[in-house]
PQR file with spaces between the fields and no chain letter, atoms N, CA, C, O and H, PARSE charges and radii, in Angstrom:
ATOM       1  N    UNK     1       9.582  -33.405  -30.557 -0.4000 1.5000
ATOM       2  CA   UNK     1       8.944  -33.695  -29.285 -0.0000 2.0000
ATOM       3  C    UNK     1       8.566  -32.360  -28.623  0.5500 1.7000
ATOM       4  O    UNK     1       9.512  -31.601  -28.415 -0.5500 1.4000
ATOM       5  N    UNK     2       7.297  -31.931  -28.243 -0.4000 1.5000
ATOM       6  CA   UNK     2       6.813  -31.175  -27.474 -0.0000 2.0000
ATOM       7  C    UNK     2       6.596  -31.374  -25.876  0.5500 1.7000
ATOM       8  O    UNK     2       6.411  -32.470  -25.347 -0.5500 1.4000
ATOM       9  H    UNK     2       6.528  -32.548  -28.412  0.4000 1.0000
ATOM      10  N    UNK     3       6.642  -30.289  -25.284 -0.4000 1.5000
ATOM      11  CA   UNK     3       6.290  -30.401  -23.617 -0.0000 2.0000
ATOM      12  C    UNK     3       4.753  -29.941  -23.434  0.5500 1.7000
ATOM      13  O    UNK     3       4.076  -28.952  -23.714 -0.5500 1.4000
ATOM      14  H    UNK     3       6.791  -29.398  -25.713  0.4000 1.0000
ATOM      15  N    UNK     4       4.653  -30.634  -23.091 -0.4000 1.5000
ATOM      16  CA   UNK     4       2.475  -30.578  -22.647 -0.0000 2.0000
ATOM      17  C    UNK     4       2.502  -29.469  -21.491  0.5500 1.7000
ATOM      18  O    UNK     4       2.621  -29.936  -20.358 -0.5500 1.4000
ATOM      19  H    UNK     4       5.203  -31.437  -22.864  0.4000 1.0000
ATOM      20  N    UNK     5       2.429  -28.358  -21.573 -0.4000 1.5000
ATOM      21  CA   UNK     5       2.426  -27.193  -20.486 -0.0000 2.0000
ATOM      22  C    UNK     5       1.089  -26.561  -20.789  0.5500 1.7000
ATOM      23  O    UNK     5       1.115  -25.344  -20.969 -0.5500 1.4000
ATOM      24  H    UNK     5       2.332  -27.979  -22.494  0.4000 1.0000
ATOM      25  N    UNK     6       0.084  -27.092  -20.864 -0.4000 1.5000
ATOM      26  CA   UNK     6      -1.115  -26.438  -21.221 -0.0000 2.0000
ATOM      27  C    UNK     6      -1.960  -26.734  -19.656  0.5500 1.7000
ATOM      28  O    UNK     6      -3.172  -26.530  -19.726 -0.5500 1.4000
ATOM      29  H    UNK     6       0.063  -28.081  -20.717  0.4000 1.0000
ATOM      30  N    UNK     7      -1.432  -27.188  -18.277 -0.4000 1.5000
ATOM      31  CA   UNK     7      -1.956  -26.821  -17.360 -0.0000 2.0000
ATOM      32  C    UNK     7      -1.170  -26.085  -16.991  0.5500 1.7000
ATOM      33  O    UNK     7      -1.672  -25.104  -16.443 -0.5500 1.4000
ATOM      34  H    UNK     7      -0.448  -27.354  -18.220  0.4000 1.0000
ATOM      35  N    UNK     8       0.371  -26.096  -17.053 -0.4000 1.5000
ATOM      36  CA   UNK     8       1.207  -25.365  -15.940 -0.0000 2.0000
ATOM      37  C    UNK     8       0.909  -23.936  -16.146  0.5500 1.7000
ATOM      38  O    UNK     8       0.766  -23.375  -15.060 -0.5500 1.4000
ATOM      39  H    UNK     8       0.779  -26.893  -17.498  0.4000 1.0000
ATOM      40  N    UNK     9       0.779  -23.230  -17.053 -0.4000 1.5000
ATOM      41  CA   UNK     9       0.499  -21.442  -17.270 -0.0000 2.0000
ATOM      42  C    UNK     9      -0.423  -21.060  -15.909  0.5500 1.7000
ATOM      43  O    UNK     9      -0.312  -19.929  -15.434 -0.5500 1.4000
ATOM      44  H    UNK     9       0.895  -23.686  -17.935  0.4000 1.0000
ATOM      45  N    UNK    10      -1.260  -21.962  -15.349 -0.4000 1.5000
ATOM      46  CA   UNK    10      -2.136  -21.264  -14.525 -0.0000 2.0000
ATOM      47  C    UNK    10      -1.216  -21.025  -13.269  0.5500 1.7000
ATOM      48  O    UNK    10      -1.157  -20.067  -12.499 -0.5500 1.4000
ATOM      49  H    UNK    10      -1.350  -22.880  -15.735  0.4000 1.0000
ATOM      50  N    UNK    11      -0.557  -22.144  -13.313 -0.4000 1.5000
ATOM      51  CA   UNK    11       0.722  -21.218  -11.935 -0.0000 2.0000
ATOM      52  C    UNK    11       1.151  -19.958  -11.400  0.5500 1.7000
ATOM      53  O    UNK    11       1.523  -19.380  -10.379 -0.5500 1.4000
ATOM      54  H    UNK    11      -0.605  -22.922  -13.939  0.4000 1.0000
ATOM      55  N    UNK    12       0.882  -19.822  -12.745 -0.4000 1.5000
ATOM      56  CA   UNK    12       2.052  -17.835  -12.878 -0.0000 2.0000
ATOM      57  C    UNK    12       0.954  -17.351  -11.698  0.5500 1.7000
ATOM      58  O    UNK    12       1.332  -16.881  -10.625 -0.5500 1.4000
ATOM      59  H    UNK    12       0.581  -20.292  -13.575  0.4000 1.0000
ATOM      60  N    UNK    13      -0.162  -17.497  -11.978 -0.4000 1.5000
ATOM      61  CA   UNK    13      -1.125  -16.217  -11.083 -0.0000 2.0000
ATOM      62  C    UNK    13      -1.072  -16.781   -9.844  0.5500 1.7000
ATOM      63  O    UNK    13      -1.932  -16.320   -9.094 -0.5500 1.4000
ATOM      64  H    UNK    13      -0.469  -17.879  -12.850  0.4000 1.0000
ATOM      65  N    UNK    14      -0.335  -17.656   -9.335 -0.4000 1.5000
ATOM      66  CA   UNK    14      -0.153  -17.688   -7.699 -0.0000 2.0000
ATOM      67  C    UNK    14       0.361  -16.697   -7.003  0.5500 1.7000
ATOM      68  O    UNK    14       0.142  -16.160   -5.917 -0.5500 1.4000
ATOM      69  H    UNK    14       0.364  -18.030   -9.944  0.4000 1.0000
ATOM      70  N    UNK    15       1.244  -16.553   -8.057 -0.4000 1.5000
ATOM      71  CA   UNK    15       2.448  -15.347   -7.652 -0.0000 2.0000
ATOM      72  C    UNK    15       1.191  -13.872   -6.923  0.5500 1.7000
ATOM      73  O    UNK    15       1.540  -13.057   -6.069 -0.5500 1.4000
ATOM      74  H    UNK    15       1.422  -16.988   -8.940  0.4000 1.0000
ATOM      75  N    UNK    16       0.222  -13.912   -7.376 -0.4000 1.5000
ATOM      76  CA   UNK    16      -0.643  -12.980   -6.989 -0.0000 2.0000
ATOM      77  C    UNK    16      -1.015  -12.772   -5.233  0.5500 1.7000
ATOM      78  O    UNK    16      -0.976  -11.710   -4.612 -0.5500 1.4000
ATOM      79  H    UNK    16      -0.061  -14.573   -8.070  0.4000 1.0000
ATOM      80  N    UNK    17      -1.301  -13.862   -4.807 -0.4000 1.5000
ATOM      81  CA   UNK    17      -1.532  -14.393   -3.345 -0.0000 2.0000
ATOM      82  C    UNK    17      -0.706  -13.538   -2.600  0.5500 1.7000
ATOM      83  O    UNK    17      -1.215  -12.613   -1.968 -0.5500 1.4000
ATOM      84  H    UNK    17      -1.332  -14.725   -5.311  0.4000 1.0000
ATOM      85  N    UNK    18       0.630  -13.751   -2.594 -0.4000 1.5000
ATOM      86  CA   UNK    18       1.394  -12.693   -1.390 -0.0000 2.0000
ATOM      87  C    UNK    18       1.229  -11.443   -1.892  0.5500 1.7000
ATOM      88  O    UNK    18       1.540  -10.652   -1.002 -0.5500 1.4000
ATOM      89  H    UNK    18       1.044  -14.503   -3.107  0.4000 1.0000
ATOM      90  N    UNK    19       0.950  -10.968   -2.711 -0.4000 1.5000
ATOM      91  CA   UNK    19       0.802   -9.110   -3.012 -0.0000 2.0000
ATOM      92  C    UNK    19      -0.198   -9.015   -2.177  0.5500 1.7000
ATOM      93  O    UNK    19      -0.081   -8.103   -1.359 -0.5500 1.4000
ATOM      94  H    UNK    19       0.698  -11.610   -3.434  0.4000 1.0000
ATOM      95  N    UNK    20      -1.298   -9.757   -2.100 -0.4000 1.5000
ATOM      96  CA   UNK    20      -2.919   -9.473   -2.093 -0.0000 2.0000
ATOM      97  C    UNK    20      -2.429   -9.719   -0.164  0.5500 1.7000
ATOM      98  O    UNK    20      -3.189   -9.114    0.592 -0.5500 1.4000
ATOM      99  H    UNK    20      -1.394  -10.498   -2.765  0.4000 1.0000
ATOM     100  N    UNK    21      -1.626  -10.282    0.325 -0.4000 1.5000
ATOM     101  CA   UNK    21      -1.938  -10.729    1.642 -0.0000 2.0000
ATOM     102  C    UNK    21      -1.196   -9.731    1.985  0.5500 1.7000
ATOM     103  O    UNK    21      -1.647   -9.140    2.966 -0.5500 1.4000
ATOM     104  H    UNK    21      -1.008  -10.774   -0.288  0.4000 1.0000
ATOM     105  N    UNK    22       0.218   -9.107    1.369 -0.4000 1.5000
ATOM     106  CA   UNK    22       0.856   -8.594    1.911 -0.0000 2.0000
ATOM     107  C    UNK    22       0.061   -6.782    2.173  0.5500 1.7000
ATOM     108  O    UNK    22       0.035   -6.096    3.195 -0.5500 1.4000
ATOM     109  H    UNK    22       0.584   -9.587    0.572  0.4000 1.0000
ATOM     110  N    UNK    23      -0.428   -6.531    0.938 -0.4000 1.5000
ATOM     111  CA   UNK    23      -1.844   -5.235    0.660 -0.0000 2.0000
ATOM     112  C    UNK    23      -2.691   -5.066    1.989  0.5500 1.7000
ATOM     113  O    UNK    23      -2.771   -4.021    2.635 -0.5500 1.4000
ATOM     114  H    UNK    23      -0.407   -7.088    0.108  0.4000 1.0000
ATOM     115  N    UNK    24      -3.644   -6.917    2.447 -0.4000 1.5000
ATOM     116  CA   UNK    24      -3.904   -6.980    3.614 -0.0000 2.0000
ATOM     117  C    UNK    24      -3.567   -6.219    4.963  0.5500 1.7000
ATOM     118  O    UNK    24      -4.165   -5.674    5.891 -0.5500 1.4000
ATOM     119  H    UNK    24      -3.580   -7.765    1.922  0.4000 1.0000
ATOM     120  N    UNK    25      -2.559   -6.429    4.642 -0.4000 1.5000
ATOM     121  CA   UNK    25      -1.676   -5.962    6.165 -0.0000 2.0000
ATOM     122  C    UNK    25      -1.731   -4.747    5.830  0.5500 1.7000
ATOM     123  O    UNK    25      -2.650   -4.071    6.294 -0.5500 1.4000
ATOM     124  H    UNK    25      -2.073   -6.872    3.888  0.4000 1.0000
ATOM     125  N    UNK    26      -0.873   -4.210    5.037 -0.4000 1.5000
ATOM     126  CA   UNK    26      -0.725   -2.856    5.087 -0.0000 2.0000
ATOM     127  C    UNK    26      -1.868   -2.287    5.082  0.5500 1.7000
ATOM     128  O    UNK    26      -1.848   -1.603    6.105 -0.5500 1.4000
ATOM     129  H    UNK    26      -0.126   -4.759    4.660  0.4000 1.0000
ATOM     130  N    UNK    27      -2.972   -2.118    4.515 -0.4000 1.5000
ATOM     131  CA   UNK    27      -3.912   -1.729    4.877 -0.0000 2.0000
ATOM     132  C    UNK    27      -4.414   -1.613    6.225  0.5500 1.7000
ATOM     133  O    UNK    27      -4.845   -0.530    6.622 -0.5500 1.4000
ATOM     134  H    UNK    27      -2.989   -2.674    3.684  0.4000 1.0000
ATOM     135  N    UNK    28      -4.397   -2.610    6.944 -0.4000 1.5000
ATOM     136  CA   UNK    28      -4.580   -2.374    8.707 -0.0000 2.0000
ATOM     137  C    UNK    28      -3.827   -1.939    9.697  0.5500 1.7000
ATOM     138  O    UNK    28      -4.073   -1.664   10.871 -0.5500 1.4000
ATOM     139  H    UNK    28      -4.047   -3.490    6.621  0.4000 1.0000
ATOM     140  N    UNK    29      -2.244   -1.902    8.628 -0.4000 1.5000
ATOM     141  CA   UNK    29      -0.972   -1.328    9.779 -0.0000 2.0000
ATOM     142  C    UNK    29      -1.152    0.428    9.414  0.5500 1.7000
ATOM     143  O    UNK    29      -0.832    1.381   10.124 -0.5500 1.4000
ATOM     144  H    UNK    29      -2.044   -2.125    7.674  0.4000 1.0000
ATOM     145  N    UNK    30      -1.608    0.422    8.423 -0.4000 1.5000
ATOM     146  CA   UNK    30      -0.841    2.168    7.396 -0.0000 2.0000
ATOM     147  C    UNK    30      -2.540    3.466    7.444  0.5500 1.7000
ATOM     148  O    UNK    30      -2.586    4.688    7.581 -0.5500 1.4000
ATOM     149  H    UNK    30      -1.868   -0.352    7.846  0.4000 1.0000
ATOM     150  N    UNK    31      -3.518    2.553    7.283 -0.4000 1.5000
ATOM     151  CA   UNK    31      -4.928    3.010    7.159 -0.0000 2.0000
ATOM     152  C    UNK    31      -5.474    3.507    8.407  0.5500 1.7000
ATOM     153  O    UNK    31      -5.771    2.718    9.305 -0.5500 1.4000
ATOM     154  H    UNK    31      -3.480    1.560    7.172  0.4000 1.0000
ATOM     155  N    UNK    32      -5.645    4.892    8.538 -0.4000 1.5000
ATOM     156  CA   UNK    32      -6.357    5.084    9.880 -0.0000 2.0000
ATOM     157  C    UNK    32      -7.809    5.923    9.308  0.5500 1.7000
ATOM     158  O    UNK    32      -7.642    6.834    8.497 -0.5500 1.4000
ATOM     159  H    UNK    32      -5.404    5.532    7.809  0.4000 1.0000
ATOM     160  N    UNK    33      -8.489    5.755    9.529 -0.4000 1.5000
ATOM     161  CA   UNK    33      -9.844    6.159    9.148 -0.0000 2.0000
ATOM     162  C    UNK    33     -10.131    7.368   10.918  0.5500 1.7000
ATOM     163  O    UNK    33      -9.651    7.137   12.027 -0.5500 1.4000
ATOM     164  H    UNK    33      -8.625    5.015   10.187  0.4000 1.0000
ATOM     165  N    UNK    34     -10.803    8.242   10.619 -0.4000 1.5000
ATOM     166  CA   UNK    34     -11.231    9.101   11.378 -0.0000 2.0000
ATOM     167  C    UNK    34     -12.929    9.195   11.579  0.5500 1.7000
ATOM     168  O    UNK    34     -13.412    9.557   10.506 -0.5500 1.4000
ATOM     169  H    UNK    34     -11.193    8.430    9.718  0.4000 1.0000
ATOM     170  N    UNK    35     -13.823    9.015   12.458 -0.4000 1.5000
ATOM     171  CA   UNK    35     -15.013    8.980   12.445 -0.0000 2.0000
ATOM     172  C    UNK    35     -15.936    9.865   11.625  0.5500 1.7000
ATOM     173  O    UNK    35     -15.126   10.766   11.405 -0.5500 1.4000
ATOM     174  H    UNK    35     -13.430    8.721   13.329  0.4000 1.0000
ATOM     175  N    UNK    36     -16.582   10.092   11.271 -0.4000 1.5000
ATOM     176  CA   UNK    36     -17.536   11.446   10.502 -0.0000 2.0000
ATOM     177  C    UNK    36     -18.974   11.786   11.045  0.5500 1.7000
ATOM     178  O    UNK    36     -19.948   11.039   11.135 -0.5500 1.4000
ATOM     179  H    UNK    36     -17.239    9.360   11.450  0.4000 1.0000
ATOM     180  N    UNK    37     -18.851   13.063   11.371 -0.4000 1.5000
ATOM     181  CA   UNK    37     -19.196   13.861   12.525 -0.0000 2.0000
ATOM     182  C    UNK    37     -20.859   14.124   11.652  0.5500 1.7000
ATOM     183  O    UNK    37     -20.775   14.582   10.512 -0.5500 1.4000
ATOM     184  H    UNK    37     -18.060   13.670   11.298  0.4000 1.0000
ATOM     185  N    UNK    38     -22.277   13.831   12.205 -0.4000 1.5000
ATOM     186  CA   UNK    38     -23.272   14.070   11.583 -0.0000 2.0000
ATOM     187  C    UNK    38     -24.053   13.192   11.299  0.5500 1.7000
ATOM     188  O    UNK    38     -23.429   12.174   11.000 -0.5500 1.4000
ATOM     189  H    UNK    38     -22.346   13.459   13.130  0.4000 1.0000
ATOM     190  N    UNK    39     -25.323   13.042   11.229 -0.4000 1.5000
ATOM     191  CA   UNK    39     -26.049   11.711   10.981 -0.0000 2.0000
ATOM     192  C    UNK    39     -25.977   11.218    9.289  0.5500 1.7000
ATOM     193  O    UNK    39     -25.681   11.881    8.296 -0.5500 1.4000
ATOM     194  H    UNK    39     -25.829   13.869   11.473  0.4000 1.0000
ATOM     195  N    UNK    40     -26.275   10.149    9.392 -0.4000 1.5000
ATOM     196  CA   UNK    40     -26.250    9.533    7.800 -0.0000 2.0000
ATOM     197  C    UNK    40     -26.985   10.394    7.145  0.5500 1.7000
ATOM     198  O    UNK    40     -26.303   10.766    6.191 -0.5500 1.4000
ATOM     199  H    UNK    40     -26.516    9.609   10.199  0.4000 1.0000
ATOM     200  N    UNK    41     -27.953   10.891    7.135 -0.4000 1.5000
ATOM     201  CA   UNK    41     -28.951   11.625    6.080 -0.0000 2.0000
ATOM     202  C    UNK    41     -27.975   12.837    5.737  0.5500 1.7000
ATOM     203  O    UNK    41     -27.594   13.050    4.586 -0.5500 1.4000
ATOM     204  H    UNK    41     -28.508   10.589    7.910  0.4000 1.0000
ATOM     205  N    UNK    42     -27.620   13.573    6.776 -0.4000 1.5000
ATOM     206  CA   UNK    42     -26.581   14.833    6.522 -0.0000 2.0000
ATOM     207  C    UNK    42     -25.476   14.646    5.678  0.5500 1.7000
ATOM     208  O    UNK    42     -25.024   15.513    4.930 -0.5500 1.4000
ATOM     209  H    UNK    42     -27.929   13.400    7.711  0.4000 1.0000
ATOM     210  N    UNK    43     -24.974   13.309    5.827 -0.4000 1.5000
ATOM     211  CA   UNK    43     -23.666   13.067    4.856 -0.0000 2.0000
ATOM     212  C    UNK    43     -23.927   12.637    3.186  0.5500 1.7000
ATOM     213  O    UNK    43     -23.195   12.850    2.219 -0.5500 1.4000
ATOM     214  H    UNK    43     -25.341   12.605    6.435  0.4000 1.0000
ATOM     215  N    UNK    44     -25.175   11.995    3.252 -0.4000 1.5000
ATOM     216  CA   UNK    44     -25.818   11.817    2.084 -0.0000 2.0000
ATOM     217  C    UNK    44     -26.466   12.569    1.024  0.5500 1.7000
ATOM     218  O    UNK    44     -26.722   12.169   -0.112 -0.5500 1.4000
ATOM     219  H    UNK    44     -25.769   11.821    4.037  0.4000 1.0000
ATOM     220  N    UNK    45     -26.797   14.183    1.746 -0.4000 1.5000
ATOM     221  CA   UNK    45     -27.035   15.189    1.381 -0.0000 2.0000
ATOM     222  C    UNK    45     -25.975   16.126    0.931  0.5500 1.7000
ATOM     223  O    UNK    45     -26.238   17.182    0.354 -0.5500 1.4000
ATOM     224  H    UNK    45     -26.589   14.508    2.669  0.4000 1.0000
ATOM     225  N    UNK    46     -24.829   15.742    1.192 -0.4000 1.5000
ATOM     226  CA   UNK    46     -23.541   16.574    1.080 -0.0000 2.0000
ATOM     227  C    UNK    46     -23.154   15.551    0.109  0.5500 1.7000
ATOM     228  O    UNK    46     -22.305   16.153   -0.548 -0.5500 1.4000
ATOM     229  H    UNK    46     -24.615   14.885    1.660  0.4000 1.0000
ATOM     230  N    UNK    47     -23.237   14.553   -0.314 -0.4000 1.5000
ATOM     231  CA   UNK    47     -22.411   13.516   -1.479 -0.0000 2.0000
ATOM     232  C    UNK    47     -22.474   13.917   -2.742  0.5500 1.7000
ATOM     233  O    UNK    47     -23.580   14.439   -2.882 -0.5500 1.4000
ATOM     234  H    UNK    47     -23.927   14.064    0.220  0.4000 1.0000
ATOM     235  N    UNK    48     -21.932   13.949   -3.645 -0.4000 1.5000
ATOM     236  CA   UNK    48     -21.663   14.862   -5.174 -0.0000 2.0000
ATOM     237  C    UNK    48     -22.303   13.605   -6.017  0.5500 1.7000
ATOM     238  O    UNK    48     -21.686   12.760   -6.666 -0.5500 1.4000
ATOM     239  H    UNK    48     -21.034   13.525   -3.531  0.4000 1.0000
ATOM     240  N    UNK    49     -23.692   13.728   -5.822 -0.4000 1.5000
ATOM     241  CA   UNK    49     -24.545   12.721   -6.937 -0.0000 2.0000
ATOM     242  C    UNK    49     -24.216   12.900   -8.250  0.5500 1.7000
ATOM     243  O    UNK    49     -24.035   11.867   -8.895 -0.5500 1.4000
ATOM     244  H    UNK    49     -24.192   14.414   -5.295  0.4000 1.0000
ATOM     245  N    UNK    50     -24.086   13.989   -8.836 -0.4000 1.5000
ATOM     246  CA   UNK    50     -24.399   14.266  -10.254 -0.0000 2.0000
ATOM     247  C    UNK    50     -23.187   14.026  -10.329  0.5500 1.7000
ATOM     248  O    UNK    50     -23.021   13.140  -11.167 -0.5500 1.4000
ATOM     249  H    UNK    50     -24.232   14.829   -8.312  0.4000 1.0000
ATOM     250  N    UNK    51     -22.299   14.336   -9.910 -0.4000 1.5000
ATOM     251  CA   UNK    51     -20.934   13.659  -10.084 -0.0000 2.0000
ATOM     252  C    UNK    51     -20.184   12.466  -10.585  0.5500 1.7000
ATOM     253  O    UNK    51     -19.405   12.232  -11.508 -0.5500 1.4000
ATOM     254  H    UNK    51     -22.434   15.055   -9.229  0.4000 1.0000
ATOM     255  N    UNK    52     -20.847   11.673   -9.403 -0.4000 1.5000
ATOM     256  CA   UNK    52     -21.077   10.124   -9.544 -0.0000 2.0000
ATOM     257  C    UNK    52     -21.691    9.516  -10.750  0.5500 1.7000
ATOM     258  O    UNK    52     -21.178    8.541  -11.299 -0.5500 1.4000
ATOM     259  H    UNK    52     -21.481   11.862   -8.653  0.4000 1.0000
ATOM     260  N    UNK    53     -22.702   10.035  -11.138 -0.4000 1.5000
ATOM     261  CA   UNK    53     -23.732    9.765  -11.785 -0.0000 2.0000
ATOM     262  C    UNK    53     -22.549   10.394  -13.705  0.5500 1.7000
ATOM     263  O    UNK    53     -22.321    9.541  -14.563 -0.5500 1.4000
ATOM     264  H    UNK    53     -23.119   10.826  -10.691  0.4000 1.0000
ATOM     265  N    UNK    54     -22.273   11.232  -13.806 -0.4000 1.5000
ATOM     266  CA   UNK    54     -21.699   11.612  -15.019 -0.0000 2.0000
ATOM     267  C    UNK    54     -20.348   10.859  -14.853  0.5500 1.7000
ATOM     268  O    UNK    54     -19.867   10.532  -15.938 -0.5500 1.4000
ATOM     269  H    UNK    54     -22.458   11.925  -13.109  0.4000 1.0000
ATOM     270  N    UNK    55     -19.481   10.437  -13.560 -0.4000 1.5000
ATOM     271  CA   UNK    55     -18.422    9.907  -13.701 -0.0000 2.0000
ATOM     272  C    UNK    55     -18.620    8.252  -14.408  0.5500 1.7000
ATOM     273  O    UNK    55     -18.014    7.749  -15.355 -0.5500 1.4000
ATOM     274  H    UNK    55     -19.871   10.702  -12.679  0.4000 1.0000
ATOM     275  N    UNK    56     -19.778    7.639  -13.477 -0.4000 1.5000
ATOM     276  CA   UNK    56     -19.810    6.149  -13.751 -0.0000 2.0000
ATOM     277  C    UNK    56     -20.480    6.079  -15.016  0.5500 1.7000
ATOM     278  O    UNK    56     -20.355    4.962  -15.520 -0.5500 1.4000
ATOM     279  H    UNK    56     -20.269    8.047  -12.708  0.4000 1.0000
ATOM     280  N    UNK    57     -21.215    6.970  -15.773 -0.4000 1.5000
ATOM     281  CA   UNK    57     -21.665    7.261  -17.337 -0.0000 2.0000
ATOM     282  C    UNK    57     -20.593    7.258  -18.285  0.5500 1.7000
ATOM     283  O    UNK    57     -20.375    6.431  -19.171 -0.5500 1.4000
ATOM     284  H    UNK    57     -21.316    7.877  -15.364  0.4000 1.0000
ATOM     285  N    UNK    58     -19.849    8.452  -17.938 -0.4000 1.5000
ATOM     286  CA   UNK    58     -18.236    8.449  -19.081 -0.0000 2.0000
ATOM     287  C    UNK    58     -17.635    7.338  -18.446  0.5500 1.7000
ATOM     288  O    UNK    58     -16.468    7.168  -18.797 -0.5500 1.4000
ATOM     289  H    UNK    58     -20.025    9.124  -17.218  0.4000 1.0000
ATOM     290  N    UNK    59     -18.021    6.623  -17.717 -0.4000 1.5000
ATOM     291  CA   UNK    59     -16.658    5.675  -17.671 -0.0000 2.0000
ATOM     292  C    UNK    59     -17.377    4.304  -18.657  0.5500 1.7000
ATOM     293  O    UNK    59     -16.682    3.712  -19.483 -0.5500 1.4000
ATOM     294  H    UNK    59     -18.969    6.761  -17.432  0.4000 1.0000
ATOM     295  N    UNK    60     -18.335    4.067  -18.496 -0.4000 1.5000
ATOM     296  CA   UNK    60     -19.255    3.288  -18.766 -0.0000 2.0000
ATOM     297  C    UNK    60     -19.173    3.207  -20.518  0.5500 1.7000
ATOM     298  O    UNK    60     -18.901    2.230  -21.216 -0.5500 1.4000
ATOM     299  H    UNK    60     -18.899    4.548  -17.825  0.4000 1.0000
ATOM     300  N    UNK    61     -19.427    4.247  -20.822 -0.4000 1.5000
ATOM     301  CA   UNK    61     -19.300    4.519  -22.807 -0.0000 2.0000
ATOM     302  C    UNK    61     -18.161    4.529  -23.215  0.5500 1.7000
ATOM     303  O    UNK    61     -17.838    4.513  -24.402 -0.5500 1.4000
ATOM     304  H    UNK    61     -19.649    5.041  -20.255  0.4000 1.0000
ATOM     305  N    UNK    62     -17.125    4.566  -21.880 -0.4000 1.5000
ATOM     306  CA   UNK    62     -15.713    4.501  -22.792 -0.0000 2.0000
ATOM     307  C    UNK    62     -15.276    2.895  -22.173  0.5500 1.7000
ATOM     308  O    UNK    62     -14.266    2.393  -22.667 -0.5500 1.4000
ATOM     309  H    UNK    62     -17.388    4.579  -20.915  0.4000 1.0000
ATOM     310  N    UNK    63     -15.772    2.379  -21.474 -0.4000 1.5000
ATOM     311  CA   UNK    63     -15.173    1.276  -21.386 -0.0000 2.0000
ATOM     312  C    UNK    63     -15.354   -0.436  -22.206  0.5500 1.7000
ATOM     313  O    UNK    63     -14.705   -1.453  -22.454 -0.5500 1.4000
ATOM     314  H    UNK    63     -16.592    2.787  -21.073  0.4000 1.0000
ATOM     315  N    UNK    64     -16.732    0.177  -22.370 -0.4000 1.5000
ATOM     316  CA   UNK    64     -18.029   -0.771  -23.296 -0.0000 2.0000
ATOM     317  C    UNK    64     -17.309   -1.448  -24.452  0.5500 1.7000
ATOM     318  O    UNK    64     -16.737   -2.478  -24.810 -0.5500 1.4000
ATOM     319  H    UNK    64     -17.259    1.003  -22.169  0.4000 1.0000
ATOM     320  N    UNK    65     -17.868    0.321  -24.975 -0.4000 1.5000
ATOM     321  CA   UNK    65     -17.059    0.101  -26.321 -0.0000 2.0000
ATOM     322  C    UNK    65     -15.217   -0.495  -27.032  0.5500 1.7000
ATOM     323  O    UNK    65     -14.750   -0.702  -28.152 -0.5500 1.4000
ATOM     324  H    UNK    65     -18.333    1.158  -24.685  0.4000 1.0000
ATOM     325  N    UNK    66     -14.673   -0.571  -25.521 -0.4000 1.5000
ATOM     326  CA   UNK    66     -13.220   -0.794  -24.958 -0.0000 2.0000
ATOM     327  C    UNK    66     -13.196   -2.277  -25.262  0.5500 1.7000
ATOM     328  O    UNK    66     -12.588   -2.863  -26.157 -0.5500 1.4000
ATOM     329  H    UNK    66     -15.052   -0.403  -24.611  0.4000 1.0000
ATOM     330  N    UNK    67     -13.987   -2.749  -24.323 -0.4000 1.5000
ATOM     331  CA   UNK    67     -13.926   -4.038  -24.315 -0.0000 2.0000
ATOM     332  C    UNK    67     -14.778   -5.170  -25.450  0.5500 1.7000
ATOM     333  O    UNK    67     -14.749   -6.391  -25.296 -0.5500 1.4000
ATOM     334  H    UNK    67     -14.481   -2.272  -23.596  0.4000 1.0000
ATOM     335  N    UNK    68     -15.552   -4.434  -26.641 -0.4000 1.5000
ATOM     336  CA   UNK    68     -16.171   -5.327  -26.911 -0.0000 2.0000
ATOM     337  C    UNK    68     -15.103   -4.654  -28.683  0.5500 1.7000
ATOM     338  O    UNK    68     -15.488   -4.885  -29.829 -0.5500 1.4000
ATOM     339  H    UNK    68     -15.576   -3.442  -26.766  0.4000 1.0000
ATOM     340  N    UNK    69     -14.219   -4.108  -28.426 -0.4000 1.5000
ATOM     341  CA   UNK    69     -13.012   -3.866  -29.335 -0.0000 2.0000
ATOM     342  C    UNK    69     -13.823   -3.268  -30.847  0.5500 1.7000
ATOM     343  O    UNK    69     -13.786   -3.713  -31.994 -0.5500 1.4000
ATOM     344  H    UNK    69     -13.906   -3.920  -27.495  0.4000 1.0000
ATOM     345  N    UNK    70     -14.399   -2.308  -30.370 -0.4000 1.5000
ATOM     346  CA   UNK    70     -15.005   -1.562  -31.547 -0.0000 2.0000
ATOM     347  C    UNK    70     -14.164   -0.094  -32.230  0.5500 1.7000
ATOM     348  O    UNK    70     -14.655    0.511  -33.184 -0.5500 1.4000
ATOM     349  H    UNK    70     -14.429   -1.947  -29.438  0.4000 1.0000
C-alpha cells in the first residue's frame, strides 16, 4: 500500500512566505537610503556602463550554458 503525496510536496514552499514578509520589514526598519545630490543626467553620466555591460555578458555565457547543462 502506497500514500498518494503527489499534491502534498507543494506545501514545503509555504514555509517561504514568512522569510519573504519577515525580509519586508526589515528592509523598512534597517534600510535608510540618503538622497543623491545632482540632476538625473549627471548621475547617468557617472554610471560604469561598460561595466554593466561586460558584467551582465560574463554572467550571461556562464549562466546559459549552466542551465541548458552543457
Amino acid at each position: 500500500m502506497t500514500a498518494d503525496i503527489s499534491g502534498q510536496w507543494r506545501w514545503i514552499f509555504w514555509i517561504n512566505f514568512p522569510f519573504c514578509a519577515l525580509g519586508l520589514v526589515g528592509i523598512q526598519v534597517c534600510l535608510t537610503l540618503e538622497k543623491r545630490s545632482g540632476d538625473k543626467w549627471a548621475r547617468l553620466r557617472k554610471f560604469d556602463w561598460v561595466g554593466t555591460v561586460l558584467f551582465v555578458g560574463g554572467l550571461t555565457t556562464f549562466l546559459v550554458p549552466l542551465s541548458w547543462g552543457l
